[in-house]
SERO-4910 file (N, C-alpha, C, O; in steps of 0.05 Angstrom, whole numbers):
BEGIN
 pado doro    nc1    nc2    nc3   cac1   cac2   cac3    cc1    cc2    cc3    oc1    oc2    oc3
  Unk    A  -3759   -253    559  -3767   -226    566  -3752   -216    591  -3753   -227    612
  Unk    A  -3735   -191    584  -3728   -182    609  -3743   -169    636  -3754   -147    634
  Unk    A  -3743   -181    657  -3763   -184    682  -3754   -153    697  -3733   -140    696
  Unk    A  -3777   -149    709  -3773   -127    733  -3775   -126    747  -3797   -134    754
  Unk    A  -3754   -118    770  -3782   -123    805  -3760    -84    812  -3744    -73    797
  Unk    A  -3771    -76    843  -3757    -57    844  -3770    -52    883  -3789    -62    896
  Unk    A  -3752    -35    889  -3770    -16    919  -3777     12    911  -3765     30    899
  Unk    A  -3800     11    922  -3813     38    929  -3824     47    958  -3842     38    973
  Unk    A  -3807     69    960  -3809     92    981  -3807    119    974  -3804    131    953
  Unk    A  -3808    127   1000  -3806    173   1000  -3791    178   1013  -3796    198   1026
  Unk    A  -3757    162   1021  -3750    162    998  -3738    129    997  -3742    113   1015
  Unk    A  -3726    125    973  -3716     88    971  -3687     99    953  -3677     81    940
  Unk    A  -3677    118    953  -3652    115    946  -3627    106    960  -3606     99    949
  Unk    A  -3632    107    983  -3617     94   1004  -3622     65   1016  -3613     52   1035
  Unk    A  -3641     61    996  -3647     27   1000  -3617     10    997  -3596     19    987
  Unk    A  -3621    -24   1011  -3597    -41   1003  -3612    -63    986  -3601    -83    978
  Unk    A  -3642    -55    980  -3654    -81    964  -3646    -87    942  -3650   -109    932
  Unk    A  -3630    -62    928  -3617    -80    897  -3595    -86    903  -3582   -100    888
  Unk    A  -3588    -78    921  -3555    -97    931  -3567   -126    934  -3557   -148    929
  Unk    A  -3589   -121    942  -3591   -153    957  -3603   -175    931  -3601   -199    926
  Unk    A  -3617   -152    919  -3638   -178    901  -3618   -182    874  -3617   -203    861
  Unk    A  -3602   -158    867  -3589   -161    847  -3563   -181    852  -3557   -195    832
  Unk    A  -3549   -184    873  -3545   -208    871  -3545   -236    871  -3530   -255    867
  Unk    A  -3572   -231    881  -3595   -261    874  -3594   -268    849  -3585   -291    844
  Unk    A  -3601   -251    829  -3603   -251    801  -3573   -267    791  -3566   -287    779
  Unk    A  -3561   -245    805  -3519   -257    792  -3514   -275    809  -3490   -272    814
  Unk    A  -3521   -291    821  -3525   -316    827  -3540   -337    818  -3530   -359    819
  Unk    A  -3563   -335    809  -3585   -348    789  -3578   -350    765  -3581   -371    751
  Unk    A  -3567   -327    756  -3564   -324    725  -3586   -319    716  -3597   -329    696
  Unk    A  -3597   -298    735  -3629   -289    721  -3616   -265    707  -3593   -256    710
  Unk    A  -3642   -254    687  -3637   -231    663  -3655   -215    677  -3675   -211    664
  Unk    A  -3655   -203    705  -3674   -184    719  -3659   -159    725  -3634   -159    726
  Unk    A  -3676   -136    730  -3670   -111    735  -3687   -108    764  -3709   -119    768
  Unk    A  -3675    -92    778  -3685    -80    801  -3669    -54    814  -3647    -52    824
  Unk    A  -3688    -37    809  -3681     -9    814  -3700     10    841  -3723      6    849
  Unk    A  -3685     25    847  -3704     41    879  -3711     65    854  -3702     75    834
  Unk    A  -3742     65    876  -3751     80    859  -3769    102    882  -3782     91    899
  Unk    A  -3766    134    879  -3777    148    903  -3803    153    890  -3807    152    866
  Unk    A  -3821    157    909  -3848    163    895  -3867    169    919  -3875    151    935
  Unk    A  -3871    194    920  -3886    202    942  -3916    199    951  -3934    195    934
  Unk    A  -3922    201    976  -3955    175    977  -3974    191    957  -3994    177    952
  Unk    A  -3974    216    944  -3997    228    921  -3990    202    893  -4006    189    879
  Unk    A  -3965    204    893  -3966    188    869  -3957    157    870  -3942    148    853
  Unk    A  -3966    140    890  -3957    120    892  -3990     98    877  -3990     74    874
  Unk    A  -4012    116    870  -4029     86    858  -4015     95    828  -4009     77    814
  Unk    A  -4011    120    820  -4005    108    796  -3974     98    787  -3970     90    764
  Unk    A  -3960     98    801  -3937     87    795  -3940     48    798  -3929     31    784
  Unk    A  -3959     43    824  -3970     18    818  -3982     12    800  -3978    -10    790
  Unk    A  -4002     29    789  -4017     27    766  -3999     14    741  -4005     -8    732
  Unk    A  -3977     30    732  -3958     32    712  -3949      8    711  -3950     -7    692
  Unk    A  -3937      3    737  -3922    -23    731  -3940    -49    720  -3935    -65    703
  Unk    A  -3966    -46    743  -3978    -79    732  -3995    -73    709  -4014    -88    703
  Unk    A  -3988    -47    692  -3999    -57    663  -3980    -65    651  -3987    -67    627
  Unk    A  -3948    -73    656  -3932    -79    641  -3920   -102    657  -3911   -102    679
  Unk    A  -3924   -132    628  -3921   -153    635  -3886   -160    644  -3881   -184    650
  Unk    A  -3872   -148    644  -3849   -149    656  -3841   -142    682  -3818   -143    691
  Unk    A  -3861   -133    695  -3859   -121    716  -3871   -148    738  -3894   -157    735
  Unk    A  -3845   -163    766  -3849   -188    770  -3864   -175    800  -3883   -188    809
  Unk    A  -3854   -149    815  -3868   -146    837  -3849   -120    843  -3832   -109    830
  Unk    A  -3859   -116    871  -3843    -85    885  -3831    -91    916  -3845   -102    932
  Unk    A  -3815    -85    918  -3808    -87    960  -3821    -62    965  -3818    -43    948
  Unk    A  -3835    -58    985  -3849    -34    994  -3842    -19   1019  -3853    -29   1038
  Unk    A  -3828      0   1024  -3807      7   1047  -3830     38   1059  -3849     47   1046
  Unk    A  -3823     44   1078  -3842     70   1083  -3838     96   1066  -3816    105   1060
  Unk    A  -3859    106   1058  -3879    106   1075  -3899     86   1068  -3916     86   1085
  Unk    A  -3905     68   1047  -3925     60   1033  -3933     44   1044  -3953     35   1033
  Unk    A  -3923     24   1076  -3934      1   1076  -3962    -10   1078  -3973    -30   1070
  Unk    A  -3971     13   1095  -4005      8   1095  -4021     24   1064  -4045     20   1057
  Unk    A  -4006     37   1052  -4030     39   1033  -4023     17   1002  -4038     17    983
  Unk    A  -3996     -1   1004  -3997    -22    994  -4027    -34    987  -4039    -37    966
  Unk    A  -4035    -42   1016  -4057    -58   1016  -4082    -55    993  -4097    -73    985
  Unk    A  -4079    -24    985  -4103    -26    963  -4108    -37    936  -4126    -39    919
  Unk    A  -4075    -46    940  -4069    -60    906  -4053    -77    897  -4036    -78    879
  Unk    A  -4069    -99    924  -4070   -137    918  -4083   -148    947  -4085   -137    968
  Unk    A  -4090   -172    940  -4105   -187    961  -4073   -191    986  -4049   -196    983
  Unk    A  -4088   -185   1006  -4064   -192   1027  -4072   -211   1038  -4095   -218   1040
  Unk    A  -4045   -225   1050  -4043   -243   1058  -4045   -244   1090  -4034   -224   1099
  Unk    A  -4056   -262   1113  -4062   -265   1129  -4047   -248   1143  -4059   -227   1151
  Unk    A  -4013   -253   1151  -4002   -230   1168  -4005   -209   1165  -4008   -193   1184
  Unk    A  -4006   -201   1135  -4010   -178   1114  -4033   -154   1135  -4027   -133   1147
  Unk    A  -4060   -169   1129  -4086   -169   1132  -4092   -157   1169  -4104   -137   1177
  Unk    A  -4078   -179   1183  -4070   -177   1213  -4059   -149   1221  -4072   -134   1237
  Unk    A  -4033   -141   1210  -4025   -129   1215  -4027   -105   1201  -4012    -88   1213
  Unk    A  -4041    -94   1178  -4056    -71   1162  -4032    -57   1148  -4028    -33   1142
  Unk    A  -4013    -83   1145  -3981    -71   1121  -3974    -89   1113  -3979   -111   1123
  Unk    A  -3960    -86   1093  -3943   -105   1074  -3920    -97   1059  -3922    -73   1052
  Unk    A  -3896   -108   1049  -3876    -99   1047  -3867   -118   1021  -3843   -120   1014
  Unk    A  -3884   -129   1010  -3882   -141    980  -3910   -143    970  -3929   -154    980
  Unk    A  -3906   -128    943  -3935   -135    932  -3920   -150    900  -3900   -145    887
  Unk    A  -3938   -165    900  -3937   -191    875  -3953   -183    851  -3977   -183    855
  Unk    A  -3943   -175    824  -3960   -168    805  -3976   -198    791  -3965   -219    797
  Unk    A  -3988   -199    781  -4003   -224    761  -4034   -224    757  -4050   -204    757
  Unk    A  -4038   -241    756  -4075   -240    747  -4089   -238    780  -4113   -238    783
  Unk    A  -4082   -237    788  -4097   -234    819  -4067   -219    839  -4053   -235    852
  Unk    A  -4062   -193    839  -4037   -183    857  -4044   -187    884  -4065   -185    895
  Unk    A  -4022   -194    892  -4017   -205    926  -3997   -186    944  -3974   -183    937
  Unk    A  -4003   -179    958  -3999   -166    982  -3986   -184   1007  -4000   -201   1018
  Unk    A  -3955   -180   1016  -3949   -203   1040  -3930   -184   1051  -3923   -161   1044
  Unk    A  -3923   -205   1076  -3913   -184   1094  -3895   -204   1104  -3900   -222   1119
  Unk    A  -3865   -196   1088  -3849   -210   1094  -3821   -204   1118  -3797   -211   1118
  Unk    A  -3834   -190   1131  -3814   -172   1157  -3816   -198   1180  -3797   -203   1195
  Unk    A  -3844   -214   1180  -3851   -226   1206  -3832   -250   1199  -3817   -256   1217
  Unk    A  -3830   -263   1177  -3817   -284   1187  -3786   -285   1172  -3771   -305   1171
  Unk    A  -3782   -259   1162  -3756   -245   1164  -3744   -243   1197  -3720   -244   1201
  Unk    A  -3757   -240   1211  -3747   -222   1235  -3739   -260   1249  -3721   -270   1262
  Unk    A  -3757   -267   1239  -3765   -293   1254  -3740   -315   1241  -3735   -333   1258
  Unk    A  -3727   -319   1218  -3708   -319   1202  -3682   -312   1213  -3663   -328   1218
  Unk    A  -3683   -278   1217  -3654   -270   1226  -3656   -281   1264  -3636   -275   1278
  Unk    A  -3665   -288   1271  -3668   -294   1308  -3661   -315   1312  -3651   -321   1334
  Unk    A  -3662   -339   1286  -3658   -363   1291  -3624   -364   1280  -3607   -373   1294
  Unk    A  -3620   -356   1260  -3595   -350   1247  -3578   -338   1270  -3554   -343   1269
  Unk    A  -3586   -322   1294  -3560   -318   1314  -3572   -344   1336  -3570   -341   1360
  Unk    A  -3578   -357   1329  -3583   -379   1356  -3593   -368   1373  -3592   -384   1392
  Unk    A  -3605   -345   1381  -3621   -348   1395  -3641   -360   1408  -3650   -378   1394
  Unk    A  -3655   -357   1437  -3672   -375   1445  -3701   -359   1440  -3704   -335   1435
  Unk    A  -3724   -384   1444  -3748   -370   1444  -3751   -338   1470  -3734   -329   1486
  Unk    A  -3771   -332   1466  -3768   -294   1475  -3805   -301   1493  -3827   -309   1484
  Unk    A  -3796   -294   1514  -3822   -293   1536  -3825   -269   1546  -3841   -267   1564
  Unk    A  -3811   -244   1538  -3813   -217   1544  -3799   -198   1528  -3777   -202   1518
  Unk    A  -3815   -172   1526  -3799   -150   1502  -3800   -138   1511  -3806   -141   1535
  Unk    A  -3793   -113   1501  -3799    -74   1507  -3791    -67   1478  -3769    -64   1468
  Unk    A  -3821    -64   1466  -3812    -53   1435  -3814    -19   1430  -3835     -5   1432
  Unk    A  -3793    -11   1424  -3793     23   1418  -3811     29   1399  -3806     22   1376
  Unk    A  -3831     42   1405  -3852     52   1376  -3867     32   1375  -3864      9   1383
  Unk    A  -3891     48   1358  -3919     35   1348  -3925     29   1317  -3947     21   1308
  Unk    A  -3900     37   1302  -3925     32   1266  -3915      6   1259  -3911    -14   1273
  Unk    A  -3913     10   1232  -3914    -10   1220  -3890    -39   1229  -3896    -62   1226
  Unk    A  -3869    -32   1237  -3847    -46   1245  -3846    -56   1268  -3836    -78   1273
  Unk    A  -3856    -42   1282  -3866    -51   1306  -3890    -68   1312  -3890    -84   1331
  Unk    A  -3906    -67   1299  -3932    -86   1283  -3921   -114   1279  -3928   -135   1290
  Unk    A  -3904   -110   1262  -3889   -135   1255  -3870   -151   1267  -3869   -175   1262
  Unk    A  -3854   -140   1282  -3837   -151   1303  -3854   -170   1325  -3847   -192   1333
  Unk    A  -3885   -148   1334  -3894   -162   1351  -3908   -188   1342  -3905   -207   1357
  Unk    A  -3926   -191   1318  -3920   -207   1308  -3906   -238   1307  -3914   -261   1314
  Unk    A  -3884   -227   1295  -3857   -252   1296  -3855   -258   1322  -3851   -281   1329
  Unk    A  -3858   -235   1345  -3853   -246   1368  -3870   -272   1386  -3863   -291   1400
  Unk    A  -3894   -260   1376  -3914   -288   1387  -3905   -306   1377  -3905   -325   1393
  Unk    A  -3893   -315   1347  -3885   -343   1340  -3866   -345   1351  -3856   -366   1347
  Unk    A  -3852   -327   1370  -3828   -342   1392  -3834   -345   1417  -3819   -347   1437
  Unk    A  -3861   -345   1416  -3865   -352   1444  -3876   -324   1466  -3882   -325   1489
  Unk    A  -3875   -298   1446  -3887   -281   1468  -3897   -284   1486  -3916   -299   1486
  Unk    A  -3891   -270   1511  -3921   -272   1535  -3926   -249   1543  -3949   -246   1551
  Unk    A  -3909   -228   1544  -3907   -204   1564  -3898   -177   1539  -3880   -182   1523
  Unk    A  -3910   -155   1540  -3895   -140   1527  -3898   -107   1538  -3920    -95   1539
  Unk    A  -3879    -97   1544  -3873    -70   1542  -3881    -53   1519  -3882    -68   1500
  Unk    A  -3887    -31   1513  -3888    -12   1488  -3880     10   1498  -3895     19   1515
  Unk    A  -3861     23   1493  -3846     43   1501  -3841     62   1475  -3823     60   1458
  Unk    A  -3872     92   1478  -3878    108   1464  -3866    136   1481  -3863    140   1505
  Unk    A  -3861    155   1452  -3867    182   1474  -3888    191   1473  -3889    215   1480
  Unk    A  -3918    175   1464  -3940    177   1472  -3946    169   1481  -3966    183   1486
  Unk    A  -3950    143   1497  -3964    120   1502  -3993    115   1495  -4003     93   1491
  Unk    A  -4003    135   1496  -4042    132   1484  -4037    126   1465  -4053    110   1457
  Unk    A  -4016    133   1447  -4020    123   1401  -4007     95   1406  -3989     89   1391
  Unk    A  -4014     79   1423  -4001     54   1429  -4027     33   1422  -4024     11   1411
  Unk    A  -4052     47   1431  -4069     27   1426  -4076      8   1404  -4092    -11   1402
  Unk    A  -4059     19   1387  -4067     -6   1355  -4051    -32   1359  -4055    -54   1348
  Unk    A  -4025    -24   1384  -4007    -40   1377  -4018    -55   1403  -4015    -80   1400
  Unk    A  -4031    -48   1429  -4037    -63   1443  -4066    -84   1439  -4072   -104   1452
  Unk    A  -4079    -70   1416  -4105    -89   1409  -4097   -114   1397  -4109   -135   1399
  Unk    A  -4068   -110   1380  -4053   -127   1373  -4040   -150   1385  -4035   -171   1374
  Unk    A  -4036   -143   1409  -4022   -153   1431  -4049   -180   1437  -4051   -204   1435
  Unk    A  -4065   -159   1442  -4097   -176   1460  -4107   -197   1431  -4112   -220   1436
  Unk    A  -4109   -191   1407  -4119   -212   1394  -4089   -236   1389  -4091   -257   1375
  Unk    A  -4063   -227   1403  -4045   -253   1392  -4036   -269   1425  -4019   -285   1431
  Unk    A  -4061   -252   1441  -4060   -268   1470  -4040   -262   1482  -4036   -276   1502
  Unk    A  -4018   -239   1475  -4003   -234   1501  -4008   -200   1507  -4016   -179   1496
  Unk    A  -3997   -212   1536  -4008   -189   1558  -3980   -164   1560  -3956   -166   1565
  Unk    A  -3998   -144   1554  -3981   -121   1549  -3994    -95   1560  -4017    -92   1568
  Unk    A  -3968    -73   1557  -3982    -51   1577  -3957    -22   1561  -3932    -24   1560
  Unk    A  -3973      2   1551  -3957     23   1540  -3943     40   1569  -3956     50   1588
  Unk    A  -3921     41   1567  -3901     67   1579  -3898     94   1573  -3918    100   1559
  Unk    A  -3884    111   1575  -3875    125   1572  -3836    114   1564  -3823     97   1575
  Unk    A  -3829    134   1539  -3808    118   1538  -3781    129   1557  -3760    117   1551
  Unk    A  -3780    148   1577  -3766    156   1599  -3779    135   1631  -3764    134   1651
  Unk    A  -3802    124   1630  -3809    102   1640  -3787     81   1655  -3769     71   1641
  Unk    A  -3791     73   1683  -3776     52   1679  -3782     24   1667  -3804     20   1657
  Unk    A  -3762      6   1667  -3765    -19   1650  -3756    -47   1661  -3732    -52   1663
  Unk    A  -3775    -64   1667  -3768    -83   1686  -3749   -109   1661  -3753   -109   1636
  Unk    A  -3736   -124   1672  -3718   -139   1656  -3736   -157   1636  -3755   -172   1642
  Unk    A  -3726   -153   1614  -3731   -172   1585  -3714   -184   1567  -3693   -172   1562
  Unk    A  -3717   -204   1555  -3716   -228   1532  -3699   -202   1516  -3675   -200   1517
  Unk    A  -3717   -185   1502  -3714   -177   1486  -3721   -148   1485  -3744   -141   1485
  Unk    A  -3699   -125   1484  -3709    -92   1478  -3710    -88   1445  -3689    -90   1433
  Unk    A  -3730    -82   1434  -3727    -79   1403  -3737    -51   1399  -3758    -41   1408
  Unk    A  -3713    -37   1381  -3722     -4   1377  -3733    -10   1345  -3727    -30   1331
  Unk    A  -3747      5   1340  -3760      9   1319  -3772     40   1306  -3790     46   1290
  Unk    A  -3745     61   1329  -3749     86   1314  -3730    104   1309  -3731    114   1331
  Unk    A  -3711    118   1298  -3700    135   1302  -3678    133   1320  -3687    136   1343
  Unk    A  -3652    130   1321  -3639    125   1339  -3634    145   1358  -3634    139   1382
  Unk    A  -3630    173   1347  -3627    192   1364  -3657    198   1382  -3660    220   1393
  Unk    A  -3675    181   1384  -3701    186   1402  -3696    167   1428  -3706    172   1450
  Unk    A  -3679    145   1423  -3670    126   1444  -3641    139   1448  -3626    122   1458
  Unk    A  -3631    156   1445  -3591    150   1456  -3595    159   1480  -3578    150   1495
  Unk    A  -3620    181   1497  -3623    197   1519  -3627    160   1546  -3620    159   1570
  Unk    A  -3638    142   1532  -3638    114   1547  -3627     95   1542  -3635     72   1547
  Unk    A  -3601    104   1527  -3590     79   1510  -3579     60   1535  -3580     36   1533
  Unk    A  -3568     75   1560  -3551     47   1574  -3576     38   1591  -3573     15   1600
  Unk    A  -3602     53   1598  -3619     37   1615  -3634     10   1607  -3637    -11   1620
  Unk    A  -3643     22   1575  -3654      0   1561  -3633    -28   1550  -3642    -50   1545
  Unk    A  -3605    -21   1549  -3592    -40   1546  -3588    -57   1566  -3581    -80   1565
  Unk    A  -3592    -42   1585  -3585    -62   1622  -3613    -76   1623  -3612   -100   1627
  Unk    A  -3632    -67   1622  -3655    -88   1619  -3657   -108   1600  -3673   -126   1602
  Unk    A  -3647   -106   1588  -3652   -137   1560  -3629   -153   1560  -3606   -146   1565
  Unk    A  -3640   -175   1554  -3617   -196   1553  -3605   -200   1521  -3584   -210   1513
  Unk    A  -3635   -186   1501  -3611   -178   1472  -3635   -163   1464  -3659   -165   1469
  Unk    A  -3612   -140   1445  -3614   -110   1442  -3626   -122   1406  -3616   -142   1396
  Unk    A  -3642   -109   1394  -3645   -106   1370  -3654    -77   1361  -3672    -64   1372
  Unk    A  -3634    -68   1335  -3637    -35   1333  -3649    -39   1305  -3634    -53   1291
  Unk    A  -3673    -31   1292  -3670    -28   1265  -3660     -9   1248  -3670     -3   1226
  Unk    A  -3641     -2   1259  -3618     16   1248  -3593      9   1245  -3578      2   1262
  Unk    A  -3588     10   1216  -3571     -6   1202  -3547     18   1195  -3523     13   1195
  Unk    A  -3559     42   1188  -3533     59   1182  -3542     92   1193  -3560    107   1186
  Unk    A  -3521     96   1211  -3505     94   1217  -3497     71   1234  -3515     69   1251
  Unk    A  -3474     47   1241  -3476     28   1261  -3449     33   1270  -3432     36   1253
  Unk    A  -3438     35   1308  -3465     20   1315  -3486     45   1321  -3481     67   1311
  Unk    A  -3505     43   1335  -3528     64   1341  -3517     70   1374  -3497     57   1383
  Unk    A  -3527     84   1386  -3526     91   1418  -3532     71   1441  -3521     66   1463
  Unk    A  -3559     59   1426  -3570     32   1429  -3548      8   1432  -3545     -4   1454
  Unk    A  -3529     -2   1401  -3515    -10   1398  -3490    -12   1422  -3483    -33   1433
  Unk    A  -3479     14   1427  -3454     20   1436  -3460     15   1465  -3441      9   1480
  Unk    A  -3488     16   1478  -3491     10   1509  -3498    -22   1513  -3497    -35   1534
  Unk    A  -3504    -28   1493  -3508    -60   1484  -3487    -83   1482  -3488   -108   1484
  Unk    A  -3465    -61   1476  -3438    -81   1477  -3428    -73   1502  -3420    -90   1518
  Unk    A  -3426    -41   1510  -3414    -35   1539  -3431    -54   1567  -3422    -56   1590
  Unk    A  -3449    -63   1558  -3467    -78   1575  -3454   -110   1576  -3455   -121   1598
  Unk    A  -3445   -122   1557  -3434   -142   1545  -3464   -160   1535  -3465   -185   1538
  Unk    A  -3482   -149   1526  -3511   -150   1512  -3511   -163   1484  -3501   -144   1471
  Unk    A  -3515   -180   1470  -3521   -181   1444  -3534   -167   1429  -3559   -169   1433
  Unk    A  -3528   -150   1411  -3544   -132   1388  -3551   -144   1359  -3533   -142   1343
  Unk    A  -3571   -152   1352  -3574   -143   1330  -3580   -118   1311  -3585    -97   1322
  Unk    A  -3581   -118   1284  -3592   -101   1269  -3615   -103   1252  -3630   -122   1248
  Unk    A  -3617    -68   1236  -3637    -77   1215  -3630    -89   1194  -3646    -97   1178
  Unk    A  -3599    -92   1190  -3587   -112   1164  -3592   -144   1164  -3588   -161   1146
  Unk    A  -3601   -145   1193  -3607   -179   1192  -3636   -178   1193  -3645   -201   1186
  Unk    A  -3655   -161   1198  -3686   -160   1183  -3689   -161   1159  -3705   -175   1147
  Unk    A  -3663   -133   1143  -3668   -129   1117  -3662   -154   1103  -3676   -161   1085
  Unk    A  -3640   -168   1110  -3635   -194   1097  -3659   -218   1105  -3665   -233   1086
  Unk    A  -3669   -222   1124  -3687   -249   1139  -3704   -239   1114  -3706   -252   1093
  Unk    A  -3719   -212   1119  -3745   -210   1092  -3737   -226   1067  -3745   -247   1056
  Unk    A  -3710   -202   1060  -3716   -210   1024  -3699   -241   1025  -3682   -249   1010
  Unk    A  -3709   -255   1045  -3704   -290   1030  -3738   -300   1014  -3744   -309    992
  Unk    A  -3752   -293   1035  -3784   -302   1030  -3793   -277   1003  -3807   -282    984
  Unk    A  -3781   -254   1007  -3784   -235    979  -3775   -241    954  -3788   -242    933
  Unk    A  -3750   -246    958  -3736   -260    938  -3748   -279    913  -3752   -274    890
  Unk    A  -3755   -309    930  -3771   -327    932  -3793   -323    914  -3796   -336    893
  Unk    A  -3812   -302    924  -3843   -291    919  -3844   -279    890  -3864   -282    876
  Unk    A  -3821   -262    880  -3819   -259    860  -3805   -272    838  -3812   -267    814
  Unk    A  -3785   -290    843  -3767   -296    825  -3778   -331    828  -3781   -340    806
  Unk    A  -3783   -348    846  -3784   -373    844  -3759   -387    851  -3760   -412    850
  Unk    A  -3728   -374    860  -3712   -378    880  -3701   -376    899  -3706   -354    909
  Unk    A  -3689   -388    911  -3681   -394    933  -3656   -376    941  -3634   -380    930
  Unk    A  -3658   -355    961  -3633   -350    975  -3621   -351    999  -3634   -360   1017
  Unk    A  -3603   -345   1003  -3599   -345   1036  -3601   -322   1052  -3604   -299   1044
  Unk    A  -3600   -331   1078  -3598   -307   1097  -3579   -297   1103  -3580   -274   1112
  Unk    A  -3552   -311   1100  -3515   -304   1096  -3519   -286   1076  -3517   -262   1079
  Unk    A  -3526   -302   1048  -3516   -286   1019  -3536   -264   1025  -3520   -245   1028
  Unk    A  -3559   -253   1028  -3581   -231   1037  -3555   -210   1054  -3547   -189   1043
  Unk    A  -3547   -216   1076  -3540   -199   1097  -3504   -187   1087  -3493   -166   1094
  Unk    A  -3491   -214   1064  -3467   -208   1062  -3470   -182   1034  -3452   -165   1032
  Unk    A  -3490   -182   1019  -3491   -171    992  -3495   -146   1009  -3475   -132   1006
  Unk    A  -3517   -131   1030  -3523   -117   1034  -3491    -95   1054  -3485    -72   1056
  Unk    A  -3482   -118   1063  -3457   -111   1075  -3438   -101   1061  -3425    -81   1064
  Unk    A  -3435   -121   1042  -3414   -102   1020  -3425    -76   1009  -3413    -55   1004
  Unk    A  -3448    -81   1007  -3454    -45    997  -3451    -28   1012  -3438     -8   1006
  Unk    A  -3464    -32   1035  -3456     -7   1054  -3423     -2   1051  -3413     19   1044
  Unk    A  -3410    -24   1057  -3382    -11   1056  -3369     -6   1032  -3346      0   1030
  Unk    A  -3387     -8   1006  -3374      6    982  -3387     34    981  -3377     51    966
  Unk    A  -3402     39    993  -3425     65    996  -3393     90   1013  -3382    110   1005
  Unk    A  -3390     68   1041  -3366     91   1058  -3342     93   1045  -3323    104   1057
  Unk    A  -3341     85   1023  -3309     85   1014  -3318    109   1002  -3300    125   1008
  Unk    A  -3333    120    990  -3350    138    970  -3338    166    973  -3347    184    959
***
C-alpha cells in the first residue's frame, strides 16, 4: 500500500519537509508520498479528521500555526504535554502527539560540538521558544534572559523556566544584555536587525531560526563579531531525524536531514 505522511501549516508551501523526508524515502527505497499542505486553523480538525480515516495516511509534521491546537488530536507525549505543542502527530489506533524540536535542537548543538550552555537570551515567547528552552535545560541551563517587546506575555515562558528549575527574568528587547552561552532568536529577523551587533557581542554562539533569507542581521553581526551562528536548517534537520523515525521506522541522519534541505533551498534560488 502506498503510505502518506505530509506538513501542515497557514502557510507550508515554503516548507523544506518534503525535501527532507522525501529523500529519506529515496534512500530507503520506501513507496511514500509527502506533500505541504496549507490549511488554515478553521479547517485544520477536519483535514486531521480526513487523513486518520484513511489507512494510508502514516502521520503529519505540524509547522505554525497549528502547534498548540495539534494537541487535540492524539495523546501527547511528555515534552509534548510540558510544553502545550507538538510538531508531529502519529496516526494509528491510539494517535500520538510529540514534540520533536527539543531534541532536534538538542541533536543539531551536539553535531556543531558545542559545549553544554549555563546561560541564554532567548528572542520571543511561543511555541519555539518553549522548545528551545526546553532542550536547553537538557544542556545544562541555569540562567535565562527572555527578550520580548512585551515582556509581561513572557510569563508562560517564565513558569516554564520555574518548573525546569532555572532562574530567569523577562526584558525588554532594546534592554541591555549581560554576557551568554547562548543568544537564540526565535522571531522575525527584521524585529532583531535594530540589535543585531549588541546581541551578537553578548553571546558566545548566535542561533537564528531563520533559515531563508541567510545570512539574517543576526547572522551578519555574528560573523562580524567572529561569533558562531547557527540556523533554523540545523533545527529543521535535528527534528525530522526523531520525525522521520516516528513515522517510517527508519533511521536518518542529521548530515543527510540538513544536506537534502540545502540542496533545495539552492534549487528554489536558481528559480
Amino acid at each position: 500500500m502506498l503510505r502518506r505522511a505530509g506538513v501542515v501549516g497557514d502557510p507550508a508551501g515554503h516548507s523544506l519537509s518534503p525535501a527532507i523526508h522525501r529523500a529519506g524515502y529515496a534512500a530507503h527505497g520506501l513507496d511514500w508520498v509527502y506533500d505541504a499542505h496549507t490549511v488554515p486553523a478553521e479547517g485544520l480538525d477536519d483535514f486531521v479528521r480526513g487523513c486518520a480515516a484513511d489507512p494510508a495516511w502514516a502521520g503529519l509534521s505540524v509547522t505554525a500555526p497549528h502547534k498548540d491546537a495539534i494537541l487535540a488530536h492524539g495523546d501527547p507525549d511528555e515534552p509534548t504535554r510540558l510544553l502545550g505543542a507538538g510538531n508531529t502527530l502519529i496516526f494509528g489506533p491510539t494517535p500520538r502527539v510529540y514534540n520533536t524540536d527539543v531534541p532536534g535542537f538538542v541533536r543539531a548543538w551536539r553535531a556543531h560540538g558545542l559545549a553544554d550552555v549555563r546561560s541564554a537570551a532567548v528572542v520571543g515567547n511561543g511555541a519555539t521558544a518553549r522548545s528551545i528552552l526546553l532542550a536547553l535545560a537538557g544542556l545544562g541551563l541555569r540562567d535565562l534572559v527572555v527578550l520580548a517587546r512585551v515582556p509581561q506575555r513572557a510569563e508562560a515562558l517564565l513558569e516554564l523556566a520555574a518548573v525546569l528549575g532555572v532562574v530567569a527574568e523577562a526584558r525588554g528587547l532594546e534592554e541591555p544584555l549581560p554576557a551568554v552561552d547562548l543568544v537564540a532568536n526565535t522571531v522575525p529577523a527584521a524585529a532583531t536587525a535594530p540589535h543585531a551587533s549588541r546581541l551578537a557581542a553578548a553571546a558566545g554562539v548566535v542561533f537564528d531560526v531563520v533559515y531563508d533569507p541567510w545570512p539574517t542581521p543576526l547572522a551578519r553581526a555574528a560573523d562580524a563579531a567572529g561569533t558562531p551562528a547557527l540556523n533554523g536548517l540545523d533545527l529543521l534537520a535535528g527534528q525530522a531525524v526523531d520525525q522521520f523515525f516516528l513515522m517510517t521506522g527508519h533511521q536518518v541522519t542529521f548530515e543527510g536531514c540538513r544536506s537534502a534541505a540545502e540542496q533545495e533551498l539552492s534549487r528554489r534560488s536558481r528559480l
